[in-house]
N, CA and C atoms as an extended XYZ file, in Angstrom:
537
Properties=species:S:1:pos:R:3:atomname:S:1:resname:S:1:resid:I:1 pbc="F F F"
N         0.843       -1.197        0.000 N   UNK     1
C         0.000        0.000        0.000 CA  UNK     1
C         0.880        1.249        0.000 C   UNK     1
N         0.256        2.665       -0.418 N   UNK     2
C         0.910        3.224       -0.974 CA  UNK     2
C        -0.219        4.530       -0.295 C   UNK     2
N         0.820        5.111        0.845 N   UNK     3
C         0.276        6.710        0.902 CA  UNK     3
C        -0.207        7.566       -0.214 C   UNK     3
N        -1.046        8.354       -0.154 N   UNK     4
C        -1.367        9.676       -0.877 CA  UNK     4
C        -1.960       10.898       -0.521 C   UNK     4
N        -1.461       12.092       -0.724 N   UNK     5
C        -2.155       13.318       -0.274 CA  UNK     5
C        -2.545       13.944       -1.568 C   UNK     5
N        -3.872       14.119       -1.312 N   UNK     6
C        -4.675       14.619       -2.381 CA  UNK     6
C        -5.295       15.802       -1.924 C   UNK     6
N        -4.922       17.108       -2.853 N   UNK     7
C        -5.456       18.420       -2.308 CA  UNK     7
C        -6.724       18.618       -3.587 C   UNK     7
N        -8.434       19.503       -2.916 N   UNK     8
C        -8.781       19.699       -3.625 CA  UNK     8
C        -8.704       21.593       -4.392 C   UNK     8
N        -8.874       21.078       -5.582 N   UNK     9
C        -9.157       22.835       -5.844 CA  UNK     9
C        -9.920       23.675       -5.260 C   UNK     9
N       -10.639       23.277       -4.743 N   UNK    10
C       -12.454       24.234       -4.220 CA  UNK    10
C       -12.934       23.260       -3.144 C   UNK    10
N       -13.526       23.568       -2.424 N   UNK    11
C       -14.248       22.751       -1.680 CA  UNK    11
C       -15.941       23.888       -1.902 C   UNK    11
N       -15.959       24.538       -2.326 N   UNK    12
C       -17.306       25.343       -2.843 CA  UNK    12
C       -18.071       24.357       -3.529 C   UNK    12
N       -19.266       24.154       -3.223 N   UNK    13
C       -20.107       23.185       -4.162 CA  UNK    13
C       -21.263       24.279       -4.462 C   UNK    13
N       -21.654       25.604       -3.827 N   UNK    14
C       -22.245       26.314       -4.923 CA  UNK    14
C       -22.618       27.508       -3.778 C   UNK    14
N       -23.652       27.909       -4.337 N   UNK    15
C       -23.766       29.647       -3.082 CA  UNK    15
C       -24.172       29.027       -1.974 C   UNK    15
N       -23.326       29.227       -1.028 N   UNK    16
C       -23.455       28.771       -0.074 CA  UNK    16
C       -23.051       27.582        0.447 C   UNK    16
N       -22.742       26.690       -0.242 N   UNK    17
C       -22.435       25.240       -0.065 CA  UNK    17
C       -21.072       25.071        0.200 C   UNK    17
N       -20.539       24.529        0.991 N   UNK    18
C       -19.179       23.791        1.123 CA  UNK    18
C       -19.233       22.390        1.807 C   UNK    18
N       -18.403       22.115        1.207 N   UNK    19
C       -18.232       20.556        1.104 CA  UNK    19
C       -17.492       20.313        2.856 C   UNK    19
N       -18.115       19.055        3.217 N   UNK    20
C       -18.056       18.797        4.555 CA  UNK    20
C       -17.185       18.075        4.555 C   UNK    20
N       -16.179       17.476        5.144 N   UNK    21
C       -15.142       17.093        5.426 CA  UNK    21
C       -14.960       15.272        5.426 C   UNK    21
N       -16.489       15.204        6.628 N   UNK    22
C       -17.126       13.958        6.609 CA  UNK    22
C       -17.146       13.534        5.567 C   UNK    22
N       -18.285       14.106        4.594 N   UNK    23
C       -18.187       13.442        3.404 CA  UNK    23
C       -17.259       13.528        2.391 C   UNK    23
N       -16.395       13.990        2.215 N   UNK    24
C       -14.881       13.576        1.751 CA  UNK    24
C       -14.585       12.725        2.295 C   UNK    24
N       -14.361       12.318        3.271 N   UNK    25
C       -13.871       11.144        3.460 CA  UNK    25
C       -14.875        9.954        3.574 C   UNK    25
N       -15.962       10.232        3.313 N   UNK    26
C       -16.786        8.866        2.753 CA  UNK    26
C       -16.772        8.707        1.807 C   UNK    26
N       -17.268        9.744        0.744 N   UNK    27
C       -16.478        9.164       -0.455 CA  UNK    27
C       -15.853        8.577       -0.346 C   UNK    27
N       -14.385        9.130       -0.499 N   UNK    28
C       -12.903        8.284       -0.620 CA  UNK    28
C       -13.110        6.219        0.099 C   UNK    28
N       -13.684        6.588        0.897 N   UNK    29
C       -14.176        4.644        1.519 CA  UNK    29
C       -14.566        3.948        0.397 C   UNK    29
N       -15.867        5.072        0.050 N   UNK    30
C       -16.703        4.344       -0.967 CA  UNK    30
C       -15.748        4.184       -2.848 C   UNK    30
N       -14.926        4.341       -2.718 N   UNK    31
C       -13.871        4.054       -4.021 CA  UNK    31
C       -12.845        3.543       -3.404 C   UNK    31
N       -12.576        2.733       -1.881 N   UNK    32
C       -12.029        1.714       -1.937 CA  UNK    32
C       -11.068        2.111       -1.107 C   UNK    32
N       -10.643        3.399       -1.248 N   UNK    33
C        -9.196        3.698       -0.301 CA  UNK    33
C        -9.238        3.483        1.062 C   UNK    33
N        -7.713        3.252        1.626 N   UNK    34
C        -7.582        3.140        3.057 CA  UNK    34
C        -7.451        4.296        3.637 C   UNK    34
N        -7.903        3.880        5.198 N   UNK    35
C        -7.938        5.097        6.296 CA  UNK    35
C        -7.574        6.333        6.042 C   UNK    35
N        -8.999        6.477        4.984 N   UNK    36
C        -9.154        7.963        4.874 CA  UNK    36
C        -9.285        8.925        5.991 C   UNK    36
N        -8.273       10.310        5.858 N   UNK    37
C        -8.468       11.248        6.577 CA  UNK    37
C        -8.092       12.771        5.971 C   UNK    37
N        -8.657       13.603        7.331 N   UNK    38
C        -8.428       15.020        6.419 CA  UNK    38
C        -8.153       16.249        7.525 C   UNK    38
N        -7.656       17.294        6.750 N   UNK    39
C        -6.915       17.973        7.538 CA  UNK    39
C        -7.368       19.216        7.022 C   UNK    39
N        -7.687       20.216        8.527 N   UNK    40
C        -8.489       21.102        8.721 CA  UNK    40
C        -9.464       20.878        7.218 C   UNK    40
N       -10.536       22.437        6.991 N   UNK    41
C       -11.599       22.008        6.325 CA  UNK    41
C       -11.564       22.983        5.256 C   UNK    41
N       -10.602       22.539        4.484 N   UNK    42
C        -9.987       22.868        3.087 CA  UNK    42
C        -9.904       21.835        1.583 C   UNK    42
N        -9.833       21.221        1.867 N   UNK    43
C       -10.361       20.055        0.932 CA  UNK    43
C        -8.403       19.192        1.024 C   UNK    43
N        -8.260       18.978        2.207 N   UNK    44
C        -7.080       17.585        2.386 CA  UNK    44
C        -7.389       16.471        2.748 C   UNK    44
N        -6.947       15.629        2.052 N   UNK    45
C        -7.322       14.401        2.037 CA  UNK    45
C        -6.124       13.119        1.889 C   UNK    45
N        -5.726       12.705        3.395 N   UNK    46
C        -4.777       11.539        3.249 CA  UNK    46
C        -5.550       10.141        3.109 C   UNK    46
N        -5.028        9.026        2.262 N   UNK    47
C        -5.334        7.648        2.389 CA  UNK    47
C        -4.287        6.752        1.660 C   UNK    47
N        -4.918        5.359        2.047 N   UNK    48
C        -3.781        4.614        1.287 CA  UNK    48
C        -4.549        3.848        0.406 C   UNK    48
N        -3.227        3.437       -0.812 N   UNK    49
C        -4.448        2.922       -2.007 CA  UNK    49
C        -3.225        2.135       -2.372 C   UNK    49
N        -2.951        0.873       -3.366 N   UNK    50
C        -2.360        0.149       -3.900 CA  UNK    50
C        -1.690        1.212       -5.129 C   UNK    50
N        -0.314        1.021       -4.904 N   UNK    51
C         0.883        2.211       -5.767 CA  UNK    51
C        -0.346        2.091       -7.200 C   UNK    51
N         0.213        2.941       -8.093 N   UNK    52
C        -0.309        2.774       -9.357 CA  UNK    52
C        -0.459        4.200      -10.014 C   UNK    52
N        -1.186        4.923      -10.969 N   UNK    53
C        -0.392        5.937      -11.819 CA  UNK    53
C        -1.581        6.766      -11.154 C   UNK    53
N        -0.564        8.008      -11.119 N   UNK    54
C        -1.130        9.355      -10.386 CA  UNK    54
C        -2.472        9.609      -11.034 C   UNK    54
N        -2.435        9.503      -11.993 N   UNK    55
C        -3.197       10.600      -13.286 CA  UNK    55
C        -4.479        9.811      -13.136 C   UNK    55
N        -4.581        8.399      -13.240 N   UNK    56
C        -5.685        7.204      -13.073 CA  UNK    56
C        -6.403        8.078      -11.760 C   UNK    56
N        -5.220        8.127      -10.850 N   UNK    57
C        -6.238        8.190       -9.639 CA  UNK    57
C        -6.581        9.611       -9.472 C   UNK    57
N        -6.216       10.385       -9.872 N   UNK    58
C        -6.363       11.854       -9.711 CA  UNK    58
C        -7.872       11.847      -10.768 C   UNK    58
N        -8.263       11.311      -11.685 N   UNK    59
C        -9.445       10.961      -12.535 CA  UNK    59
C       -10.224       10.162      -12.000 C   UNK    59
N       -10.124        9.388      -11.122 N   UNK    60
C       -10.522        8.730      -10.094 CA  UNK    60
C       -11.873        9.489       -9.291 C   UNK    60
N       -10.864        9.954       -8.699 N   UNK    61
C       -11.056       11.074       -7.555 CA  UNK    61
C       -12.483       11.958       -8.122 C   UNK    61
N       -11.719       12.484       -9.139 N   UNK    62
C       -12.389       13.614       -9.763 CA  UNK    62
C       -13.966       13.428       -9.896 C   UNK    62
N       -13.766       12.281      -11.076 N   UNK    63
C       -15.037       11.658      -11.091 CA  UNK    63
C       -15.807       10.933      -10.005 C   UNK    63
N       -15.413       10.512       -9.225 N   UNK    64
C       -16.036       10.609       -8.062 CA  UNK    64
C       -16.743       11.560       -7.070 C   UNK    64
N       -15.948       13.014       -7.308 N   UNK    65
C       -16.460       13.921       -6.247 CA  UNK    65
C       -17.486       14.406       -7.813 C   UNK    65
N       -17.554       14.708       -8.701 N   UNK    66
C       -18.450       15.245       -9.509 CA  UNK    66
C       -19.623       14.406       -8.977 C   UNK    66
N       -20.037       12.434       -9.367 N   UNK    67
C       -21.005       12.132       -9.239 CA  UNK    67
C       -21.667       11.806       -7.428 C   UNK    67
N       -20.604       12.427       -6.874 N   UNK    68
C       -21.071       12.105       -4.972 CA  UNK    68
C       -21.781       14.166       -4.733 C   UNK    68
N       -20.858       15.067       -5.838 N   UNK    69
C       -21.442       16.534       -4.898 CA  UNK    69
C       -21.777       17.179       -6.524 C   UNK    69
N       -21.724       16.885       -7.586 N   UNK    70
C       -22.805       17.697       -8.329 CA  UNK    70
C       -21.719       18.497       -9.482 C   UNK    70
N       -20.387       18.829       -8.865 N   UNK    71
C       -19.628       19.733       -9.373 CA  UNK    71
C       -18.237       19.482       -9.649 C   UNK    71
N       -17.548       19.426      -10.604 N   UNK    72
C       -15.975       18.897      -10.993 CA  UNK    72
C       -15.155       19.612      -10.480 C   UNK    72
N       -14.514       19.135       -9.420 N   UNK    73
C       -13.095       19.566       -8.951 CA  UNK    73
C       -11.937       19.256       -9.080 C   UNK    73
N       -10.857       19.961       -9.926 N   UNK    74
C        -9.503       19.488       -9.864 CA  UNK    74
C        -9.034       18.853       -8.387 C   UNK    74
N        -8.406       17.622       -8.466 N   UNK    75
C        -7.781       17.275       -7.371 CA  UNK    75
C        -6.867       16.829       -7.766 C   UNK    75
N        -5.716       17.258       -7.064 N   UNK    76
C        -4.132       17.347       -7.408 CA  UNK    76
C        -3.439       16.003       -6.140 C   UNK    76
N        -3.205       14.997       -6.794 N   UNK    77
C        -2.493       14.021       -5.814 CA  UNK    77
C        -1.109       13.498       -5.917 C   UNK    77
N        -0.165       13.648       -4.965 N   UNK    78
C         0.779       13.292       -4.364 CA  UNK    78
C         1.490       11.974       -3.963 C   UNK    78
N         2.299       11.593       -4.065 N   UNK    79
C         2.690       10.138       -3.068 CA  UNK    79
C         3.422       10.586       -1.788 C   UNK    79
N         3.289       10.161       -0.859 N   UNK    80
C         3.657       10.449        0.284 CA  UNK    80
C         5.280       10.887        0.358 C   UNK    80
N         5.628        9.978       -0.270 N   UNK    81
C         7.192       10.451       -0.631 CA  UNK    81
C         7.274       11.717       -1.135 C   UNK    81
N         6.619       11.963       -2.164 N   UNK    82
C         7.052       12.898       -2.887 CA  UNK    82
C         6.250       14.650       -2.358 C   UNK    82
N         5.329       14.209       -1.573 N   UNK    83
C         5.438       15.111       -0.550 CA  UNK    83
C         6.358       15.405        0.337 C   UNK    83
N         6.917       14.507        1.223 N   UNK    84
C         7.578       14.975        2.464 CA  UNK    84
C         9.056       15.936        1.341 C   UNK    84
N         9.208       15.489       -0.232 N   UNK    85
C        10.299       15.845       -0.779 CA  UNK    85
C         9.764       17.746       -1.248 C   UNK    85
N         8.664       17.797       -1.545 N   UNK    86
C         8.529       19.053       -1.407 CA  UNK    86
C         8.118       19.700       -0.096 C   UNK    86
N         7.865       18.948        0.833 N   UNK    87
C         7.683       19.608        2.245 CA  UNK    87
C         9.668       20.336        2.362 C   UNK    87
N        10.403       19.629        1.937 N   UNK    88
C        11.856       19.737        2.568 CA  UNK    88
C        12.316       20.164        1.678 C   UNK    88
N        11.770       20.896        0.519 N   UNK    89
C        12.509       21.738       -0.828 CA  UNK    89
C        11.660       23.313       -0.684 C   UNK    89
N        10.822       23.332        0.818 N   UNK    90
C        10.641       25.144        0.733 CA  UNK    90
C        11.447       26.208        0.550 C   UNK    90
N        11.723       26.642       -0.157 N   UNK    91
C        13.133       28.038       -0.173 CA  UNK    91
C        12.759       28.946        0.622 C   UNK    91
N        11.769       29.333        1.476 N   UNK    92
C        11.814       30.196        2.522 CA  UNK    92
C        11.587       29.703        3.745 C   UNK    92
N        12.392       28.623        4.398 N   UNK    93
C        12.247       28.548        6.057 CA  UNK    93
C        11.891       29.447        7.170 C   UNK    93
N        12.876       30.397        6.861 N   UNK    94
C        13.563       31.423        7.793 CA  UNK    94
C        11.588       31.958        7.861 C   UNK    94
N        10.974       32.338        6.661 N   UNK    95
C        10.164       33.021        6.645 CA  UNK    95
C         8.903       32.054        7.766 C   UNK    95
N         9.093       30.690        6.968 N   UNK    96
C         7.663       29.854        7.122 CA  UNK    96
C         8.231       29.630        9.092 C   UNK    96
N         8.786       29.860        9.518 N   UNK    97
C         8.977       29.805       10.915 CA  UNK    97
C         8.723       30.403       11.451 C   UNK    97
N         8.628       31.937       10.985 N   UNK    98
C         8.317       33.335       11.324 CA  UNK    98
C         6.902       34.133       11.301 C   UNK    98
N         6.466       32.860       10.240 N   UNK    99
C         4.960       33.059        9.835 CA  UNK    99
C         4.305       32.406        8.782 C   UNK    99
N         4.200       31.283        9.150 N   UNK   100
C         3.655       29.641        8.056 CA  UNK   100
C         2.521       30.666        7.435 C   UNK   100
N         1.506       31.554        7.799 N   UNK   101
C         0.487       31.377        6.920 CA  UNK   101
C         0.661       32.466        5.503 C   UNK   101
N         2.254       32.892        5.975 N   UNK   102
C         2.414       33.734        4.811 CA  UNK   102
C         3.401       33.281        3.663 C   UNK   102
N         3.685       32.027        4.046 N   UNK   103
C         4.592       31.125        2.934 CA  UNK   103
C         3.174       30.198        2.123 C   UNK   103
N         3.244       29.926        0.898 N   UNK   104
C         2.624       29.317        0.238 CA  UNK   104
C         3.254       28.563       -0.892 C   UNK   104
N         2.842       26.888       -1.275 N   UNK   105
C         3.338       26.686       -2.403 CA  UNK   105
C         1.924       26.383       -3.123 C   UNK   105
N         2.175       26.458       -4.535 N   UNK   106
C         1.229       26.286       -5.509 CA  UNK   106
C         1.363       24.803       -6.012 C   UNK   106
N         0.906       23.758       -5.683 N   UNK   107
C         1.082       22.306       -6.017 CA  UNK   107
C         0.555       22.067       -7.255 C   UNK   107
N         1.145       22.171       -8.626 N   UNK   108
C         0.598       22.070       -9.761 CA  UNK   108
C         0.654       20.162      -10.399 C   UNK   108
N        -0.168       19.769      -11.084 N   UNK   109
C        -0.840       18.731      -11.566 CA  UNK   109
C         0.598       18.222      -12.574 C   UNK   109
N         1.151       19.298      -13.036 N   UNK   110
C         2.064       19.014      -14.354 CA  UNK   110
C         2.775       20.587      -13.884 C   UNK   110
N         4.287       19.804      -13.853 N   UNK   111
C         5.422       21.293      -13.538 CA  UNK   111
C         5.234       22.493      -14.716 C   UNK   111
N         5.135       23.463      -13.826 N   UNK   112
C         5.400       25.006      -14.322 CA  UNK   112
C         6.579       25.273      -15.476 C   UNK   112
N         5.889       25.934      -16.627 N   UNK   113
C         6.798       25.771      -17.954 CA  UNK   113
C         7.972       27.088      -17.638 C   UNK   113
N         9.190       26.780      -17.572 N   UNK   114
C         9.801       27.968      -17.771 CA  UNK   114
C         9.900       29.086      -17.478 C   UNK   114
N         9.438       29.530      -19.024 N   UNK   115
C         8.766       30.608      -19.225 CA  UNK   115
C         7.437       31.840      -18.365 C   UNK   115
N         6.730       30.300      -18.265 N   UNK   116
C         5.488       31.083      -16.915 CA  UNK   116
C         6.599       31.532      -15.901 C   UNK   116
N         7.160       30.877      -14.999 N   UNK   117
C         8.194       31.120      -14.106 CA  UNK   117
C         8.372       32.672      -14.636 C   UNK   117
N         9.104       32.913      -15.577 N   UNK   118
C         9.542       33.984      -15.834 CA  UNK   118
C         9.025       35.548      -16.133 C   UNK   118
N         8.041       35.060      -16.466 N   UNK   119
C         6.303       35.825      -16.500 CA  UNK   119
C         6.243       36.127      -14.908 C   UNK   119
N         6.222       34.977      -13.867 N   UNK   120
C         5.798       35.513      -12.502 CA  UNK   120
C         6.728       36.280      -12.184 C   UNK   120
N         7.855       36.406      -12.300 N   UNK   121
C         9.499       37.043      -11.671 CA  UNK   121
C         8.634       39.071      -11.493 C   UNK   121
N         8.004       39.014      -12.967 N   UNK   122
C         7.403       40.438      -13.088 CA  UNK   122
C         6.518       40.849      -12.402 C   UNK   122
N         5.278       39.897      -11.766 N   UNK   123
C         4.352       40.096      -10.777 CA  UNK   123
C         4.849       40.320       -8.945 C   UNK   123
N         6.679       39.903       -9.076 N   UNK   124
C         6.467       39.800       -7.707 CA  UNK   124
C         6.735       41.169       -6.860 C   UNK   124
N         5.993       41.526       -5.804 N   UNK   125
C         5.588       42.848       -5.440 CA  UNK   125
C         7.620       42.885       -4.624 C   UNK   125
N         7.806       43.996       -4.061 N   UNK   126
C         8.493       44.814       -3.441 CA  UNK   126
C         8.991       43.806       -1.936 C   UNK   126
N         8.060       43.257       -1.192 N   UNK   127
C         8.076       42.877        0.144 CA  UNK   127
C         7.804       40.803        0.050 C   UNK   127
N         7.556       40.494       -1.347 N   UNK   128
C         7.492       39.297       -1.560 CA  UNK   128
C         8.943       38.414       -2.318 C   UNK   128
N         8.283       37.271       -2.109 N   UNK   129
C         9.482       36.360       -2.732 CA  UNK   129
C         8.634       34.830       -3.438 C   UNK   129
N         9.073       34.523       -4.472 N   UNK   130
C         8.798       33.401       -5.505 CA  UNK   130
C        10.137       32.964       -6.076 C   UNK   130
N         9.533       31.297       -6.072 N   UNK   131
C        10.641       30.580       -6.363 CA  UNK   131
C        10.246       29.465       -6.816 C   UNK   131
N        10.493       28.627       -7.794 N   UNK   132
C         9.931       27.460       -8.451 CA  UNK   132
C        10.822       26.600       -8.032 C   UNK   132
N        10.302       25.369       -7.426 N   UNK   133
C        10.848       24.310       -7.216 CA  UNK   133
C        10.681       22.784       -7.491 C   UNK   133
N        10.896       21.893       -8.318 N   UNK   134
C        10.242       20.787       -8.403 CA  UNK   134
C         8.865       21.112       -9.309 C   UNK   134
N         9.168       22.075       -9.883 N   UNK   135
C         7.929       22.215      -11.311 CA  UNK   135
C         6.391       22.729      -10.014 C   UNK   135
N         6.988       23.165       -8.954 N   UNK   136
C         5.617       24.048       -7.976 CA  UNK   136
C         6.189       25.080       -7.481 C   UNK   136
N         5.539       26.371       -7.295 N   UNK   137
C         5.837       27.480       -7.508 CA  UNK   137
C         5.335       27.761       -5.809 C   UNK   137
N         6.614       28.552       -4.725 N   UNK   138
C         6.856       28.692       -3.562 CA  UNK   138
C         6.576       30.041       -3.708 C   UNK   138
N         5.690       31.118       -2.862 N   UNK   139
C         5.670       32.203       -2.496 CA  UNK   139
C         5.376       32.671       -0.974 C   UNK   139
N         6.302       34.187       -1.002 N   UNK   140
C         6.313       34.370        0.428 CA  UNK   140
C         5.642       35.762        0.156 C   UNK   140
N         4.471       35.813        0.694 N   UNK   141
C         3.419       36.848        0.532 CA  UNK   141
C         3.787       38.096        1.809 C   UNK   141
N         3.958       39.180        1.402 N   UNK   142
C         4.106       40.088        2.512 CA  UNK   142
C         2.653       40.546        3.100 C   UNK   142
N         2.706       40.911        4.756 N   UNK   143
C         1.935       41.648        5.200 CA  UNK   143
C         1.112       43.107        4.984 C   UNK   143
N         2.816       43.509        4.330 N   UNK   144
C         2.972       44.826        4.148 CA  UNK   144
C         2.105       45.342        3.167 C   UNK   144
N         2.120       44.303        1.971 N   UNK   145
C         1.341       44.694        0.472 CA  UNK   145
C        -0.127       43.841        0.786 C   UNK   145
N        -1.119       44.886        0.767 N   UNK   146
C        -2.555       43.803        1.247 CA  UNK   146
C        -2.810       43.911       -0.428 C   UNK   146
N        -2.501       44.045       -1.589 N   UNK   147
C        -3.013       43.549       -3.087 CA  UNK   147
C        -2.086       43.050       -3.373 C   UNK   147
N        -1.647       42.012       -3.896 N   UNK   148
C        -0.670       41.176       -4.239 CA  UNK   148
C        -1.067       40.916       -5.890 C   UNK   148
N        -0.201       41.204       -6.682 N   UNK   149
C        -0.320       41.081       -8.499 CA  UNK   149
C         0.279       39.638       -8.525 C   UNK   149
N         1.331       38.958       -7.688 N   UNK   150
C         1.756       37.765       -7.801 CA  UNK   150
C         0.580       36.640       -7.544 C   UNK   150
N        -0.254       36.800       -6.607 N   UNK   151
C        -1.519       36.612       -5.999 CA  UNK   151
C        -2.402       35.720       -7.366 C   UNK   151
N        -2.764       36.810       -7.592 N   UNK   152
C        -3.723       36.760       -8.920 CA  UNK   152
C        -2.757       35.929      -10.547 C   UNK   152
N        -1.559       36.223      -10.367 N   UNK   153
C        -0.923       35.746      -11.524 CA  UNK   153
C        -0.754       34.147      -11.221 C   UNK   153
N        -0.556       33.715      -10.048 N   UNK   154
C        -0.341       32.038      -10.179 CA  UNK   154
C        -2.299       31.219      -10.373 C   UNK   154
N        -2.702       31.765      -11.258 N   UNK   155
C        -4.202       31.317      -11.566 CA  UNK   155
C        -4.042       30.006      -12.583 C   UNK   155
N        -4.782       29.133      -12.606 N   UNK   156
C        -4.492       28.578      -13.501 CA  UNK   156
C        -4.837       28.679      -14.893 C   UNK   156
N        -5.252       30.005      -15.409 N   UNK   157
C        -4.803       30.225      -16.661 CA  UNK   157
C        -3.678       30.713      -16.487 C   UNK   157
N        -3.193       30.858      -16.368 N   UNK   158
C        -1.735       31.326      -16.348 CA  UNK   158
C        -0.898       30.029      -16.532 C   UNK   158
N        -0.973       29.330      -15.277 N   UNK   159
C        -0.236       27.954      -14.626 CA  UNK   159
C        -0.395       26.914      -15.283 C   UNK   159
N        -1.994       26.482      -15.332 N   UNK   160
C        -2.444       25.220      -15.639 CA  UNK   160
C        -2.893       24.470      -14.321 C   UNK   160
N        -3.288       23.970      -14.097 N   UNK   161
C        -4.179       23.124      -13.040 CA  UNK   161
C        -3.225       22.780      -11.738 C   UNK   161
N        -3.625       23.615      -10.709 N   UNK   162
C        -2.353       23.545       -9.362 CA  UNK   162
C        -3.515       24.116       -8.334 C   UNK   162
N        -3.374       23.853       -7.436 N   UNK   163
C        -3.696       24.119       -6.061 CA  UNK   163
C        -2.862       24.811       -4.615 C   UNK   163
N        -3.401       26.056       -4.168 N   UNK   164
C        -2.053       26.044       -3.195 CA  UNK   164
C        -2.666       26.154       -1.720 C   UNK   164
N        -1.849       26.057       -1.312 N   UNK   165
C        -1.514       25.584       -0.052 CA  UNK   165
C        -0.557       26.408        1.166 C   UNK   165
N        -0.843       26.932        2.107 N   UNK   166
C         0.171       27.744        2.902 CA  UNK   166
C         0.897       26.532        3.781 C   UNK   166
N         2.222       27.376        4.005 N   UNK   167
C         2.957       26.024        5.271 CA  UNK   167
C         2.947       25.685        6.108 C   UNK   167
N         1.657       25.639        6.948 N   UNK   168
C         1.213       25.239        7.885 CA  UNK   168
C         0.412       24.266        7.469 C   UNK   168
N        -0.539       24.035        6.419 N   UNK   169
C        -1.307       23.260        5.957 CA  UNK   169
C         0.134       21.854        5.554 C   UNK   169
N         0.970       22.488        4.918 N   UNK   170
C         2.088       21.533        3.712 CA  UNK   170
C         2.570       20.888        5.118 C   UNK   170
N         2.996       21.411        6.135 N   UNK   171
C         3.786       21.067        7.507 CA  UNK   171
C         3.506       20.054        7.843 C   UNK   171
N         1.768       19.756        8.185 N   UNK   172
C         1.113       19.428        9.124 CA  UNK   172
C         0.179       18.203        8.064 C   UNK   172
N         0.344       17.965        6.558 N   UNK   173
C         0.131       17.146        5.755 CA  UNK   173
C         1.350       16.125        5.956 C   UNK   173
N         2.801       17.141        5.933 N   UNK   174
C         3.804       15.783        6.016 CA  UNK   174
C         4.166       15.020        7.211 C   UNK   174
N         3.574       15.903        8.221 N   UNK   175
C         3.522       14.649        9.749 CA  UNK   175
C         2.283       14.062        9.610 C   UNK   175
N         1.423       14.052        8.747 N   UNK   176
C         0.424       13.148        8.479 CA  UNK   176
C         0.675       12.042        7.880 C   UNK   176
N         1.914       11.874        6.841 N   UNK   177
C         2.362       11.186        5.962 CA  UNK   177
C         3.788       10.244        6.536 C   UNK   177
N         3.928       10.698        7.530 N   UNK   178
C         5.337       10.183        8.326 CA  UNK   178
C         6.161       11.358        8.241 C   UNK   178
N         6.525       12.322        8.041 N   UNK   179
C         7.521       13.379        8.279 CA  UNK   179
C         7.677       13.799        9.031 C   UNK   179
């Protein structure tokens, strides 16, 4: 068996609606996975499932939460390994120690081209910091600037299909995972 952390895009299922936590993780039972669980009420979701190809199960997933809540959500999944490897490739420690909810990485589906990278370098404000690592894009959001242009630029038109995550959430996923 084979860990996985699976983040969703949205947990919004419509005006007013958000998706309950509970039932995320019934779902996930009801398609077979092991000791499903989840972390705070953002759409995280650890379980274990027999190794096998990301993309299967990330389509999996998908189609599952469409026919259990009504609405298609990207869900971006992980192997436990290869989490704790971007838990331990943050380029701003110093910061995420100082203040986890202002470090963020953007966990994209398929690594960040280049070029986009280079496109963001121009969005990043005065008091911030971005850094691509492992094809997912690390930002350290200042206090100072309450509109952030970097903010709005890691969208996935821009990106392509990614989810993010601050480091307290990423922290507290990889001591979920064994880290």
């Amino acid at each position: 068996m084979q860990t996985y952390v699976a983040l969703l895009y949205s947990i919004i299922l419509g005006e007013g609606r958000r998706l309950v936590m509970a039932d995320l993780k019934a779902m996930a039972e009801g398609l077979g996975l092991k000791n499903p669980r989840t972390l705070v009420a953002t759409g995280n979701l650890v379980f274990e499932a027999r190794a096998g190809d990301i993309a299967k199960l990330e389509q999996r997933l998908e189609a599952a939460f469409e026919k259990s809540f009504g609405r298609h959500v990207d869900i971006i999944v992980r192997r436990a390994d290869d989490w704790l490897k971007l838990a331990a490739g943050n380029p701003f420690p110093a910061e995420s120690a100082a203040a986890g909810d202002q470090v963020a990485v953007r966990v994209m589906r398929k690594p960040v081209a280049a070029e986009a990278v280079t496109a963001l370098q121009a969005c990043v404000g005065k008091d911030e910091k971005m850094q691509a690592v492992g094809g997912d894009i690390w930002v350290f959001f200042s206090r100072e600037t309450p509109t952030s242009r970097l903010l709005t630029a890691t969208s996935h038109k821009r990106l392509g299909v990614g989810t993010s995550r601050n480091w307290n959430t990423v922290r507290r996923l990889a001591e979920m995972v064994g880290g």
